[in-house]
N, CA, C and O atoms as a Tripos MOL2 file, in Angstrom:
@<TRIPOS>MOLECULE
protein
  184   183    46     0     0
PROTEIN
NO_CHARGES

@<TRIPOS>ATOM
      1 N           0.8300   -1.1940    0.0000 N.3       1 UNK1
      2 CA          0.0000    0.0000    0.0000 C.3       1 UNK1
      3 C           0.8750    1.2590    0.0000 C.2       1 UNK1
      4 O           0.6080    2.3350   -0.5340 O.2       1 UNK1
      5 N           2.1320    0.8750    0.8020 N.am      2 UNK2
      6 CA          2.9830    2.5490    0.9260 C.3       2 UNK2
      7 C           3.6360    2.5300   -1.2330 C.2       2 UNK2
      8 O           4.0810    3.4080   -1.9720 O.2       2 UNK2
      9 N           3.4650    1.7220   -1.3340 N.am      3 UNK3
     10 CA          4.4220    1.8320   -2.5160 C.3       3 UNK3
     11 C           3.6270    2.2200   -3.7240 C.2       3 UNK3
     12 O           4.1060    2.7400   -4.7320 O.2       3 UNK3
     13 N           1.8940    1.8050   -3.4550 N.am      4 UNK4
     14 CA          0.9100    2.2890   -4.4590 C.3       4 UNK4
     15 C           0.6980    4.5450   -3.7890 C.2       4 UNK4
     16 O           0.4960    5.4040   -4.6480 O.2       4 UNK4
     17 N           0.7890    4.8360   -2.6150 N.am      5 UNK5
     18 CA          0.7990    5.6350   -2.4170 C.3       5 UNK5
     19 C           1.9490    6.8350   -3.1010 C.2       5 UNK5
     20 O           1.7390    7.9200   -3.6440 O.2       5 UNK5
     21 N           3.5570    5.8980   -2.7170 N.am      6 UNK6
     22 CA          4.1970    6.9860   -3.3260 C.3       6 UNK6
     23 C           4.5730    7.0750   -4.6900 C.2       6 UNK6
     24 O           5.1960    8.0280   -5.1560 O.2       6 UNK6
     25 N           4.0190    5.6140   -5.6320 N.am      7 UNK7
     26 CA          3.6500    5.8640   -6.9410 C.3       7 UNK7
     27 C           2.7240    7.0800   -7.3480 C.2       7 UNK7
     28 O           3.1280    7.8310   -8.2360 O.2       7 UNK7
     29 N           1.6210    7.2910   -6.8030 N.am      8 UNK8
     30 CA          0.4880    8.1660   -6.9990 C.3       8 UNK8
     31 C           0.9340    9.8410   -6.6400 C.2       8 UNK8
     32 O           0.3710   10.8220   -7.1260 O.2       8 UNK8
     33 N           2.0260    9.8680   -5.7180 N.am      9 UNK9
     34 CA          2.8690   10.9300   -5.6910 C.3       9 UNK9
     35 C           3.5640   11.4610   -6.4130 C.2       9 UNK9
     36 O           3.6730   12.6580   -6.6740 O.2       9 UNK9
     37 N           4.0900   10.5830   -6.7890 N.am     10 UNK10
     38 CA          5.2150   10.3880   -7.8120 C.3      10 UNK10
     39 C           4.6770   11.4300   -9.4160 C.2      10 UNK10
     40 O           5.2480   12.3640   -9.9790 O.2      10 UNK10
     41 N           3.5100   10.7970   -9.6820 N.am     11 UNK11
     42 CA          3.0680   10.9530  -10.9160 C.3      11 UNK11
     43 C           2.6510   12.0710  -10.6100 C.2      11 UNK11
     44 O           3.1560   13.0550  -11.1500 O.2      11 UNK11
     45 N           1.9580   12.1640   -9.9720 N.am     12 UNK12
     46 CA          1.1180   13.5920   -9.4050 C.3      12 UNK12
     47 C           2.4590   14.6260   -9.5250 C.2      12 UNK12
     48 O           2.6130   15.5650  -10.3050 O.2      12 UNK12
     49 N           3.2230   14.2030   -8.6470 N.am     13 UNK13
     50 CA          4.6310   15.8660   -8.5940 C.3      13 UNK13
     51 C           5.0110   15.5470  -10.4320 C.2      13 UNK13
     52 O           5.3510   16.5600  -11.0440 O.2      13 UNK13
     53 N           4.9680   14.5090  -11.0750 N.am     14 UNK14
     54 CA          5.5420   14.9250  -12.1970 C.3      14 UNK14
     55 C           4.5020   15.0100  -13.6440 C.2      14 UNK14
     56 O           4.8520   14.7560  -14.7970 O.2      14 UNK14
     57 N           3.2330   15.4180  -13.2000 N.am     15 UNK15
     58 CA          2.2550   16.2300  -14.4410 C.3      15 UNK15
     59 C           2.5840   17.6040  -13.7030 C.2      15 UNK15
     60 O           2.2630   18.5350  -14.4420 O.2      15 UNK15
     61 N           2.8770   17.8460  -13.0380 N.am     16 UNK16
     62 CA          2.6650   19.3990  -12.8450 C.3      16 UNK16
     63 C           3.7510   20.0630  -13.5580 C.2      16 UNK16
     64 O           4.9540   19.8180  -13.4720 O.2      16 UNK16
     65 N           3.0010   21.1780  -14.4710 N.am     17 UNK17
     66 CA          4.2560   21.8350  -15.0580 C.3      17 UNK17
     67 C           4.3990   20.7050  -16.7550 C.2      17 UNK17
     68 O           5.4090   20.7030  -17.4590 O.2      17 UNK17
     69 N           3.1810   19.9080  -17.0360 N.am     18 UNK18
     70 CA          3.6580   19.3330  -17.6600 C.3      18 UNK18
     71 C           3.4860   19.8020  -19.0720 C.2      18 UNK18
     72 O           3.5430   19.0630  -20.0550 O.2      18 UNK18
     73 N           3.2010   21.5280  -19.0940 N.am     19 UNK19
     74 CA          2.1350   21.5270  -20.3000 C.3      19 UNK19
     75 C           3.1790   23.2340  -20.4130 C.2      19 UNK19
     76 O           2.6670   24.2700  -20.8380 O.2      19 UNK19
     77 N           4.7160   23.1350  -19.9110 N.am     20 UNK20
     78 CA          4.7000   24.5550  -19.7700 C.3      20 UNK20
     79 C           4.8840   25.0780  -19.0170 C.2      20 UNK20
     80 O           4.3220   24.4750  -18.1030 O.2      20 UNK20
     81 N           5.5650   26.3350  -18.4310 N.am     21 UNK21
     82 CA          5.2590   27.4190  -17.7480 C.3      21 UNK21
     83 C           4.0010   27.9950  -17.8070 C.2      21 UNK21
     84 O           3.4700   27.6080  -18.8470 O.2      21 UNK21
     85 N           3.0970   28.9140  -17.0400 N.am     22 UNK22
     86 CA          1.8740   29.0470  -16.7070 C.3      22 UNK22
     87 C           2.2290   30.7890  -17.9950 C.2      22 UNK22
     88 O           3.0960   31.6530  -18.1260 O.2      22 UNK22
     89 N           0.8410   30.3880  -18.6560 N.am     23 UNK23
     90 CA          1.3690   31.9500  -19.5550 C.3      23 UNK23
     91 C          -0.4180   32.9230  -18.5850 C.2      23 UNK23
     92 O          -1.3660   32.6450  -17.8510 O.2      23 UNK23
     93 N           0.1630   34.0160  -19.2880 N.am     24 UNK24
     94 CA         -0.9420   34.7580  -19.0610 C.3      24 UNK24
     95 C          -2.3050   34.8760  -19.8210 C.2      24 UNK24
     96 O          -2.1540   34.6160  -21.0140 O.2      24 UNK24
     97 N          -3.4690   35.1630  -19.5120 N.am     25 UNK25
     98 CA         -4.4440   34.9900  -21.2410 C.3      25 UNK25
     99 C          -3.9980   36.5240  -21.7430 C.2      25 UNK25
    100 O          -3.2530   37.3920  -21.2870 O.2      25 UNK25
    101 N          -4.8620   36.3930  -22.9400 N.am     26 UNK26
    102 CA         -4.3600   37.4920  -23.7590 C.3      26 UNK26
    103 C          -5.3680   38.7300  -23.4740 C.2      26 UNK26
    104 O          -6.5550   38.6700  -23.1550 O.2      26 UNK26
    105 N          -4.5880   39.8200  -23.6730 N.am     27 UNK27
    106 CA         -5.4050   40.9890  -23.3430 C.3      27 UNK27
    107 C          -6.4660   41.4010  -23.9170 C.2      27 UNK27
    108 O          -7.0820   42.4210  -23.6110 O.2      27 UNK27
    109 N          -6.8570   40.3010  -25.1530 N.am     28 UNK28
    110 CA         -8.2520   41.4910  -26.1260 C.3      28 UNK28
    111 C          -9.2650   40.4890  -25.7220 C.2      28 UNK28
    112 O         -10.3680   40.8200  -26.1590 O.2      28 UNK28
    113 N          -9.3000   39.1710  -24.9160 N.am     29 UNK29
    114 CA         -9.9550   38.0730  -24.5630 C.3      29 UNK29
    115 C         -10.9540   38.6310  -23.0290 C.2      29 UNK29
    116 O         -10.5300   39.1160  -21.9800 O.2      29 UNK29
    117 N         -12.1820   38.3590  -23.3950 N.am     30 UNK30
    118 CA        -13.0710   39.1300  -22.2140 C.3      30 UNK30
    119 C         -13.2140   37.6890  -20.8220 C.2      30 UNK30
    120 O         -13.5920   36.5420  -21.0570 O.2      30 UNK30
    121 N         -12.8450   38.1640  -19.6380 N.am     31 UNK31
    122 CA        -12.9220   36.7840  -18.7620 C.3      31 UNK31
    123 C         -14.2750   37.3720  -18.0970 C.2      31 UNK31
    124 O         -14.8190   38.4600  -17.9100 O.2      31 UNK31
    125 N         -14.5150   35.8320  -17.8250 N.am     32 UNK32
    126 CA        -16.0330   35.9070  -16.8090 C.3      32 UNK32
    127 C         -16.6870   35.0370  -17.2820 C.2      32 UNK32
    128 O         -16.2890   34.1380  -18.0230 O.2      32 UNK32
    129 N         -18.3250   35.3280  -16.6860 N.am     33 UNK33
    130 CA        -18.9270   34.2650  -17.2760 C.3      33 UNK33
    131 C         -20.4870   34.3280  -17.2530 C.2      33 UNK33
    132 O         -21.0920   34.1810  -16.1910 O.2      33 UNK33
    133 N         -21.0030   34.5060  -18.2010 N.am     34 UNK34
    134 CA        -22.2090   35.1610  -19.1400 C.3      34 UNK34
    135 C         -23.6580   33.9320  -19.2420 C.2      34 UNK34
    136 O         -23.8340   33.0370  -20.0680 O.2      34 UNK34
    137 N         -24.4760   34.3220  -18.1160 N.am     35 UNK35
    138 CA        -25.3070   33.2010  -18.2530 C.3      35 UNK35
    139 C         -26.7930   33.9660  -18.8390 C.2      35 UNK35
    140 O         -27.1140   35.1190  -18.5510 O.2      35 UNK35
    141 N         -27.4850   33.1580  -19.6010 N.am     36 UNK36
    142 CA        -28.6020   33.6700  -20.2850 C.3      36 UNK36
    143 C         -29.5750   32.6400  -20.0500 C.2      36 UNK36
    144 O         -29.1180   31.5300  -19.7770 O.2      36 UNK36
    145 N         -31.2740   32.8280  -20.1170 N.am     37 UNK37
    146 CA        -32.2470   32.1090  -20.3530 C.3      37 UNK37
    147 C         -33.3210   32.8180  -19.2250 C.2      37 UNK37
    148 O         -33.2410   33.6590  -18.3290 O.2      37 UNK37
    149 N         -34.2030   32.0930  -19.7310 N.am     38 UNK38
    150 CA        -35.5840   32.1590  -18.4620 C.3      38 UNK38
    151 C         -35.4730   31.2430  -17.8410 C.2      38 UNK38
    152 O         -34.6710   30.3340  -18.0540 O.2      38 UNK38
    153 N         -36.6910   31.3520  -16.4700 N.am     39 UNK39
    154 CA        -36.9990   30.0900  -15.5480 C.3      39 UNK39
    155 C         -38.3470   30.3320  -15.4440 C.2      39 UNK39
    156 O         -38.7640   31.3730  -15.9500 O.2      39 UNK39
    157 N         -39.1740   29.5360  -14.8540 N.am     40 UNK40
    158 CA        -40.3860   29.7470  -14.6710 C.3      40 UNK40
    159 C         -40.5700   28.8230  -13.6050 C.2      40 UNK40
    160 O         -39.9310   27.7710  -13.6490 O.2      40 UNK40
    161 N         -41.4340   29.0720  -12.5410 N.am     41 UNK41
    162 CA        -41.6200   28.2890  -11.1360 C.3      41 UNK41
    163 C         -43.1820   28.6440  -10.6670 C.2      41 UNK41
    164 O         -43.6100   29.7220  -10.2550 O.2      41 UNK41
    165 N         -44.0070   27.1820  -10.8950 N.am     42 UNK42
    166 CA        -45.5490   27.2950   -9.8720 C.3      42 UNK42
    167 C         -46.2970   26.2360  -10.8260 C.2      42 UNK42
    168 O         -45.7420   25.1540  -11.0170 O.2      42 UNK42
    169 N         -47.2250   26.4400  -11.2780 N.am     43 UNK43
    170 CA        -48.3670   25.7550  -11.6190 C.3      43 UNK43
    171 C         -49.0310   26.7620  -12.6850 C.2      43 UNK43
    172 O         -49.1590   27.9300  -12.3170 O.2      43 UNK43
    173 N         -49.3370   26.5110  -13.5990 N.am     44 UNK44
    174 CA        -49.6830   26.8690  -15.0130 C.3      44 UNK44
    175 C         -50.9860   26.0170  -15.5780 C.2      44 UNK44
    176 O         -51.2480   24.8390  -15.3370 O.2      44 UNK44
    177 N         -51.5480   26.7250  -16.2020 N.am     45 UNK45
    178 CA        -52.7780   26.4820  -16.5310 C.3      45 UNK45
    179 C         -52.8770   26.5860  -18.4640 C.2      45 UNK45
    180 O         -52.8310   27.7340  -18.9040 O.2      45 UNK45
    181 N         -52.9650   25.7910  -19.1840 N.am     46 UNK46
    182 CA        -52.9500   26.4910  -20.7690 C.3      46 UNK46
    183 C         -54.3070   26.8000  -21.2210 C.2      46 UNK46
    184 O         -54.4880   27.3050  -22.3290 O.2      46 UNK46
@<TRIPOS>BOND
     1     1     2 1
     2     2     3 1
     3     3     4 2
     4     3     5 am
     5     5     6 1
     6     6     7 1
     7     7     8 2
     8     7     9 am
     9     9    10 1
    10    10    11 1
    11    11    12 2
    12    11    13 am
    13    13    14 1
    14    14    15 1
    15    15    16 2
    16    15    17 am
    17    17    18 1
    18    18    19 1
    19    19    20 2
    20    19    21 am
    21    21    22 1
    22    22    23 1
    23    23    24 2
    24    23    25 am
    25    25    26 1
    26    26    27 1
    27    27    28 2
    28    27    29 am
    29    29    30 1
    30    30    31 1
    31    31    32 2
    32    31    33 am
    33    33    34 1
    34    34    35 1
    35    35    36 2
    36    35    37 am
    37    37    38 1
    38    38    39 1
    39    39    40 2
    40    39    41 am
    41    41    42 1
    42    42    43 1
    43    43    44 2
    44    43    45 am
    45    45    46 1
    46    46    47 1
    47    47    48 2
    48    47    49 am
    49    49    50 1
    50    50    51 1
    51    51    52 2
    52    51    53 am
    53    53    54 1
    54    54    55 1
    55    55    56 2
    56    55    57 am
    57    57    58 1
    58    58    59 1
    59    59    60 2
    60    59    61 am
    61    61    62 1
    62    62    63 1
    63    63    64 2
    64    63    65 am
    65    65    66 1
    66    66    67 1
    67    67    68 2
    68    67    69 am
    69    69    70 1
    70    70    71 1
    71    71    72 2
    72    71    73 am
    73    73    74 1
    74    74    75 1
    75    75    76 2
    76    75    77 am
    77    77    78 1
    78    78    79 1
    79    79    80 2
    80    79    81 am
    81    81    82 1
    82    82    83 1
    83    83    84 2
    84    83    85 am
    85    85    86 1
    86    86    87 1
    87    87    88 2
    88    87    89 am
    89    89    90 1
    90    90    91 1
    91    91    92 2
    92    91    93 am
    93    93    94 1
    94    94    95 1
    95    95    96 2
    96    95    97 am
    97    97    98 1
    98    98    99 1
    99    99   100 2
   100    99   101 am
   101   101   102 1
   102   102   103 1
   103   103   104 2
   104   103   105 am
   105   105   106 1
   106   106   107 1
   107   107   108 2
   108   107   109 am
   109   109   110 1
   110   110   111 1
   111   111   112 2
   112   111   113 am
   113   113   114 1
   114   114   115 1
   115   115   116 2
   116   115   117 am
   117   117   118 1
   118   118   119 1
   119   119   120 2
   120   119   121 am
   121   121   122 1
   122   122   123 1
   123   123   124 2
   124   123   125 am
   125   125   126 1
   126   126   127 1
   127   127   128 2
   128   127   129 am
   129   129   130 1
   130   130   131 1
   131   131   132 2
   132   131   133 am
   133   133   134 1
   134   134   135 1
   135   135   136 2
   136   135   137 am
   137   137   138 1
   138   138   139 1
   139   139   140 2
   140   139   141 am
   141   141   142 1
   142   142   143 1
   143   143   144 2
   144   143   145 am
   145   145   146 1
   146   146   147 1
   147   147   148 2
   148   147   149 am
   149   149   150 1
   150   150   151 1
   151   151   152 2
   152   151   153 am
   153   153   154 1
   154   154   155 1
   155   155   156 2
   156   155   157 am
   157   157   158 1
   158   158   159 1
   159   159   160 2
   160   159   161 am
   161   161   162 1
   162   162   163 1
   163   163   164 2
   164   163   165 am
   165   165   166 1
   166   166   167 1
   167   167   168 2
   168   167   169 am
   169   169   170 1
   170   170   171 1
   171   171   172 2
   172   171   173 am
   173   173   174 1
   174   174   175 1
   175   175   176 2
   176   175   177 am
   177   177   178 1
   178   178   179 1
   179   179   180 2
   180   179   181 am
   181   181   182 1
   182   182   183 1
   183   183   184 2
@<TRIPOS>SUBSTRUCTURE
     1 UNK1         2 RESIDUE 1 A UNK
     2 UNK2         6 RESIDUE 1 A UNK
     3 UNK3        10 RESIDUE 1 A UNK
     4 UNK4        14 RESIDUE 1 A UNK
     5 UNK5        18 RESIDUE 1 A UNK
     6 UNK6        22 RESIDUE 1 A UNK
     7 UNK7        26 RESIDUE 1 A UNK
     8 UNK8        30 RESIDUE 1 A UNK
     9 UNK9        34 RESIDUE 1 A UNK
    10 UNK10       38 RESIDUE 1 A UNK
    11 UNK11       42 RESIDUE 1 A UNK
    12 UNK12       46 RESIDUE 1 A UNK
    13 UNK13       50 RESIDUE 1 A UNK
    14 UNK14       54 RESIDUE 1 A UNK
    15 UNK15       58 RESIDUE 1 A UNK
    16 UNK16       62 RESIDUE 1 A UNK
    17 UNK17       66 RESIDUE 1 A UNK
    18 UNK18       70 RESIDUE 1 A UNK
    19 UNK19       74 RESIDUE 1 A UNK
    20 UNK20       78 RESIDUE 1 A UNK
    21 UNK21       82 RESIDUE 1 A UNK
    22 UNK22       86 RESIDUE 1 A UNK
    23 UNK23       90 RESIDUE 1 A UNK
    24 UNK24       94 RESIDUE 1 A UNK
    25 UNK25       98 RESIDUE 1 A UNK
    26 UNK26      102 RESIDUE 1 A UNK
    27 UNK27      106 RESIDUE 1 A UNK
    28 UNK28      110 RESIDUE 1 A UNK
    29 UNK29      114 RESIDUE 1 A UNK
    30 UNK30      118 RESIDUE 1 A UNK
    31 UNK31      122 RESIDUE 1 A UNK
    32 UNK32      126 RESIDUE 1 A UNK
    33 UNK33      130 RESIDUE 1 A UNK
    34 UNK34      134 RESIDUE 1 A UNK
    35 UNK35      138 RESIDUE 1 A UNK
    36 UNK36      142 RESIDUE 1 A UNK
    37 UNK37      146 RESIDUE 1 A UNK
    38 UNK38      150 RESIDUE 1 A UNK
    39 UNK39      154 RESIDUE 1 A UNK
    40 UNK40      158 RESIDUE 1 A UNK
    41 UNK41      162 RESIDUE 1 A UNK
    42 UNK42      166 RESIDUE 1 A UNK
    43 UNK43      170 RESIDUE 1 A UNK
    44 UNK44      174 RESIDUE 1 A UNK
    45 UNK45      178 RESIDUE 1 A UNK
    46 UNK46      182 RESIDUE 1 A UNK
C-alpha cells in the first residue's frame, strides 16, 4: 500500500508543469462568465 501511495505521488509531482510554464491569457480576450435564459416556477394552466 505505501508503494501504491508513493507511486500516486510520484506521478502527481511529475504532471505538474507538464504543459509549460503558466502563460498569461491574452489581453483582447473578455474573462467571466455570461449566463442567459428564463426560468419559470408554480403551476400553469394552458
Amino acid at each position: 500500500m505505501k508503494r501504491l501511495g508513493l507511486i500516486l505521488v510520484m506521478v502527481t509531482l511529475a504532471a505538474c508543469g507538464a504543459d509549460g510554464e503558466p502563460e498569461r491569457p491574452g489581453t483582447g480576450e473578455k474573462a467571466g462568465v455570461t449566463v442567459t435564459g428564463t426560468a419559470k416556477v408554480g403551476i400553469g394552466s394552458r
